[in-house]
C-alpha positions in Angstrom: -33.0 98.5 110.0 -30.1 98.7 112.7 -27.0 99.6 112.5 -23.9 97.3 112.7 -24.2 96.1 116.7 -27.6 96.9 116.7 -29.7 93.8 115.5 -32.5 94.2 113.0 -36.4 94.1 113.9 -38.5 90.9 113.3 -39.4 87.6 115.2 -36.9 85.3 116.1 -36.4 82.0 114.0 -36.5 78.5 115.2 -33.2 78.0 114.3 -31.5 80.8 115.7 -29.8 78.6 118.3 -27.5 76.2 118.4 -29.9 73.2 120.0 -27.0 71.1 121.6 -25.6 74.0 123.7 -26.4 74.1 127.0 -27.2 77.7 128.6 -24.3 77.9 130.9 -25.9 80.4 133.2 -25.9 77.7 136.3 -22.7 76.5 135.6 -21.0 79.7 135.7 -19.6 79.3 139.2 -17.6 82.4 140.8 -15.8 84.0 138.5 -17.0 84.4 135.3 -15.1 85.1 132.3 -17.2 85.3 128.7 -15.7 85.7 125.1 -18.2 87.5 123.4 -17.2 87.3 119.3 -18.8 87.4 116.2 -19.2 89.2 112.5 -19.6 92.8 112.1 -22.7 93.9 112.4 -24.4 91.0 113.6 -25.0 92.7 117.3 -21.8 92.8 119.1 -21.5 95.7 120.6 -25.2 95.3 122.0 -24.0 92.0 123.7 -21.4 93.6 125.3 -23.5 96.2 126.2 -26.0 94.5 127.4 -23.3 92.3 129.7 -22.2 95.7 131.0 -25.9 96.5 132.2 -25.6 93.0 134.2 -22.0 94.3 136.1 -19.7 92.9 133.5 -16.6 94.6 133.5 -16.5 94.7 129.0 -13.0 95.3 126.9 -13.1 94.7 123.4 -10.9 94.4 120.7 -8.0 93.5 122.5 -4.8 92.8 120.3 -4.6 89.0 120.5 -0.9 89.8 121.7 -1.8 91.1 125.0 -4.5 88.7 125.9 -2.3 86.3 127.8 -1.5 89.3 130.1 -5.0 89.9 130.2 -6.0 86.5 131.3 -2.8 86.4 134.3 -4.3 89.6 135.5 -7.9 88.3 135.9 -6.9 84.6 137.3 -4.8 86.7 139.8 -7.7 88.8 141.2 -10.8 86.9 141.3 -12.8 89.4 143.4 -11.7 92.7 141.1 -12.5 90.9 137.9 -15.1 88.2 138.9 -17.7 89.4 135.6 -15.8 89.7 132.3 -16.4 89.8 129.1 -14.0 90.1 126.1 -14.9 91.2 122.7 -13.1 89.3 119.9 -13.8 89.8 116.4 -11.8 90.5 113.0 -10.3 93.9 113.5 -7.4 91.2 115.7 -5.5 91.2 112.0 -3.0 88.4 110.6 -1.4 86.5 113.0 -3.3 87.6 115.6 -6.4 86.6 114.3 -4.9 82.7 114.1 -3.6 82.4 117.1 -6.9 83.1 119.1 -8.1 79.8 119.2 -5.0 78.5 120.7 -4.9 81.1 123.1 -8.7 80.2 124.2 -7.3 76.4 124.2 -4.8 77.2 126.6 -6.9 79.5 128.9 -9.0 76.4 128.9 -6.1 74.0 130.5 -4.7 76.8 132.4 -8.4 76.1 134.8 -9.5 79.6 134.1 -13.3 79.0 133.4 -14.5 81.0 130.4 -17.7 80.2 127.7 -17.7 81.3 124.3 -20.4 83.6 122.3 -20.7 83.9 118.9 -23.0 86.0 116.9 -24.0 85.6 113.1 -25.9 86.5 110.7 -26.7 85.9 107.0 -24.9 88.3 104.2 -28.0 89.9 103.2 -28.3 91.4 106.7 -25.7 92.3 107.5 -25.4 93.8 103.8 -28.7 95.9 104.4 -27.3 97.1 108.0 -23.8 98.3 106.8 -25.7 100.2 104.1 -28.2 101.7 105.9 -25.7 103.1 108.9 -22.9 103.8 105.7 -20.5 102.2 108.1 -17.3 100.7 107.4 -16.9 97.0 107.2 -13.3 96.1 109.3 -11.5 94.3 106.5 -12.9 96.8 103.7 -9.6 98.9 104.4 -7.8 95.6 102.3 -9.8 97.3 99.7 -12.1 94.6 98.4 -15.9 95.2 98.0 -18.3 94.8 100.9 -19.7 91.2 100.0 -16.3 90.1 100.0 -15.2 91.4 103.1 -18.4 89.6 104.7 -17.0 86.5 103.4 -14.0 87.1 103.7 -14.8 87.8 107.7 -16.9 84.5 108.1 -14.1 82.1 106.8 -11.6 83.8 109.2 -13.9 83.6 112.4 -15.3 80.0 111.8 -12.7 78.6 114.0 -14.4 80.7 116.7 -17.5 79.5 115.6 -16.8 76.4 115.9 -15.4 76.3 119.3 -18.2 78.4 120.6 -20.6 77.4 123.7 -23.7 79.1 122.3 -24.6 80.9 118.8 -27.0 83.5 117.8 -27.9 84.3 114.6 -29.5 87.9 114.9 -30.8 88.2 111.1 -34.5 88.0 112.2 -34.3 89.5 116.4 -34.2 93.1 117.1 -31.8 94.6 119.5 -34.3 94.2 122.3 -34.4 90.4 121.9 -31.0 90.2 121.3 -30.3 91.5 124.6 -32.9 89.3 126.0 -30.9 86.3 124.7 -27.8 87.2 126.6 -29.1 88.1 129.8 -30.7 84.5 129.6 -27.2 83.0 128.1 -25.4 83.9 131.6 -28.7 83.1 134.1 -30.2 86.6 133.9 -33.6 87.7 132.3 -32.8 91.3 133.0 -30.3 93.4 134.8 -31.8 95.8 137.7 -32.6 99.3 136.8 -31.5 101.5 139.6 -34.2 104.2 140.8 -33.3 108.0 141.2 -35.3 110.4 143.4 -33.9 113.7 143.1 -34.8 116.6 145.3 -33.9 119.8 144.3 -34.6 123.9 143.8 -36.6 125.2 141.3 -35.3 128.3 141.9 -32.0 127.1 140.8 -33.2 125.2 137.6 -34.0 121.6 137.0 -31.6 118.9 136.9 -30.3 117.4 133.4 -31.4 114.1 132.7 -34.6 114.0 134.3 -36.8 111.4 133.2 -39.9 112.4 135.5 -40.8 115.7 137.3 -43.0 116.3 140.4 -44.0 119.2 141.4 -44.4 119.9 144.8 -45.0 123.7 145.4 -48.6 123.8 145.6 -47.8 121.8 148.9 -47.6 124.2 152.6 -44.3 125.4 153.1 -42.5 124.5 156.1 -40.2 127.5 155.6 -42.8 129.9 156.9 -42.9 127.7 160.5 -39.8 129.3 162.2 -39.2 126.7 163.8 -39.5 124.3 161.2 -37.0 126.7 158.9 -33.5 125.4 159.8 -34.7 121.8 159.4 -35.2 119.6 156.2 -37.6 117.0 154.8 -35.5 114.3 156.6 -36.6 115.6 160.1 -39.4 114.1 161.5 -41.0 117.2 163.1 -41.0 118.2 159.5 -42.1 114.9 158.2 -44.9 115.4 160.8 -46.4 118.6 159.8 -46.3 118.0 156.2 -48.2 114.8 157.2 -50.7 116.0 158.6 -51.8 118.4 155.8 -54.4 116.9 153.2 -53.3 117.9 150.2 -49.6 116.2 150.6 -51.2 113.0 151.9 -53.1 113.1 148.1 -50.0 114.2 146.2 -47.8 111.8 147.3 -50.7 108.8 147.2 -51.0 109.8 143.6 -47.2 109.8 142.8 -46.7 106.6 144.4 -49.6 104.8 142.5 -48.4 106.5 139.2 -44.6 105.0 139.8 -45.9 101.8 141.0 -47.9 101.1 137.7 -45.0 102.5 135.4 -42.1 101.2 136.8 -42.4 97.3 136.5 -43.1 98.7 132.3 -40.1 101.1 132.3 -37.3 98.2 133.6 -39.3 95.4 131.2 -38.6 98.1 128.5 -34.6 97.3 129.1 -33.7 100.7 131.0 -31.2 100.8 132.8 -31.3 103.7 134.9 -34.4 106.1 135.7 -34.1 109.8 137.1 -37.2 111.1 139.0 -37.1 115.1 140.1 -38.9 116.0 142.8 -39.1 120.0 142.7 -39.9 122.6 145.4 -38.8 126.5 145.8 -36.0 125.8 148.2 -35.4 122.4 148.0 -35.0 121.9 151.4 -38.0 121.0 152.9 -41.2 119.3 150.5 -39.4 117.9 147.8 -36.5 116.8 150.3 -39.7 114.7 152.3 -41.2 113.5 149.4 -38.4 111.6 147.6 -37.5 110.4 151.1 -41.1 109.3 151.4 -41.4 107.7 147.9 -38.1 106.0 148.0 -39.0 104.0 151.4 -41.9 103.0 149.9 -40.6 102.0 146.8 -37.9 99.9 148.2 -40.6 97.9 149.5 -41.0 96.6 145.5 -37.6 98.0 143.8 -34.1 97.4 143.9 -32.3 99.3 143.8 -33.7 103.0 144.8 -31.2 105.5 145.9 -31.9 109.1 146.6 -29.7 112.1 146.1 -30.9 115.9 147.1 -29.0 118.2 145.5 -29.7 121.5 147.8 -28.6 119.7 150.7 -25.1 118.1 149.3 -24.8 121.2 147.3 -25.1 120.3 143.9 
């Protein structure tokens, strides 16, 4: 199983949702403000995470003390902080812990439009995932036993609970359907995965963090043309005479059919972010064409596809 903010693996039940709310996503309008809460374990921190995938600016755990601060400084810049979410769960001890649904009451009045997550689960997972990861429970430090502090944790957030827009019981999703829930909770299916093409130097080692690699050197080298030598892959008497040679016109046919069938799996698979190398000797004039090529192309199915050469900005 998963650990505590990561949801366990099955189907999801019938009941996991709470049938008479009503997904807010249209009805968020302009600035957004989300209070994400919930017991530990039951898939927080993936909520929050997967809120920060979608361009949600995340802080959790506040001190209920300092949320009315909080909630002046976002009202007073709209365009800064129009995507929030705020994690809220029972490490906000004592008074702080009471005095949170008053304070969501009064950010209410105050016009400051917010909706309300909460996330369950039954004991027995949430038993099974504390003991698996050999996490601590929050309110185990009061020195009670594990059940108890699950308990103990439910009957102090039910107020939540029971103000909340939307509830999720996670004891029968996995993380990946978890997610899926809250990107359809605020109007989303799935945040964009942004596109990398990389140029760089073999010569001077691959990059870190490459998730594909393309090779390029069995390609002609413009660096033997002297006049072709002080120019890069983004020149178009370069992009010309690479062109024109065969064996690039079948390399980079081949690379773009290969990304175009993977990439529609990759970003399904919930990525967020995919690095793609494209390697030469110098890294100045083939792999510099290529990602310049690719990307163009790719932009024509994929947003957003940035590129970055590493020779040339001298990385």
């Amino acid at each position: 199983m998963n650990p505590p903010g990561n949801t366990p693996g099955h189907s999801p039940s019938p009941g996991s949702f709470r049938e008479e709310a009503a997904l807010p996503g249209s009805g968020f309008d302009g600035q957004q403000l989300l209070v994400v809460s919930g017991l530990s374990g039951s898939g927080k921190s993936t909520a929050l995470h997967a809120l920060e995938d979608l361009g949600f600016y995340c802080v959790d755990n506040l001190p209920a003390a300092l949320l009315p601060g909080f909630f002046e400084q976002i009202r007073n810049n709209p365009v800064l902080y129009a995507r929030v979410a705020l994690g809220i769960d029972a490490r906000s001890r004592g008074s702080d812990q009471q005095r949170l649904p008053d304070q969501l009451q009064q950010l209410a009045d105050s016009g400051l439009q917010h909706r309300l997550l909460f996330l369950t689960a039954d004991s027995r997972s949430i038993l099974k995932r504390f003991s698996e990861t050999r996490r601590r429970h929050p309110l185990t430090f009061d020195q009670q036993a594990l059940p108890a502090a699950i308990e103990q944790e439910r009957s102090l957030l039910q107020p939540l609970q029971t103000r909340a827009d939307w509830v999720i019981d996670t004891s029968e999703i996995n993380i990946h359907q978890l997610r899926q829930q809250v990107w359809k909770y605020v109007g989303s299916e799935q945040p964009t995965m942004i596109v990398m093409l990389e140029s760089f130097a073999y010569k001077r080692g691959l990059p870190q963090d490459l998730d594909f690699v393309f090779d390029t050197r069995h390609c002609p080298n413009p660096h033997w043309i002297d006049e072709l030598r002080s120019l890069t892959g983004r020149d178009q008497a370069v992009r010309e005479w690479l062109e024109s040679d065969a064996t690039v016109q079948a390399l980079r046919s081949d690379v773009l059919e290969f990304l175009r069938r993977w990439l529609p799996e990759i970003r399904d698979s919930q990525r967020s972010y995919l690095t793609i190398g494209i390697g030469c000797t110098g890294g100045r004039h083939r792999s510099v064409y290529l990602a310049e090529w690719l990307a163009e192309q790719l932009r024509q199915d994929f947003t957003p596809v940035e590129v970055y050469h590493r020779e040339l900005n001298g990385g």
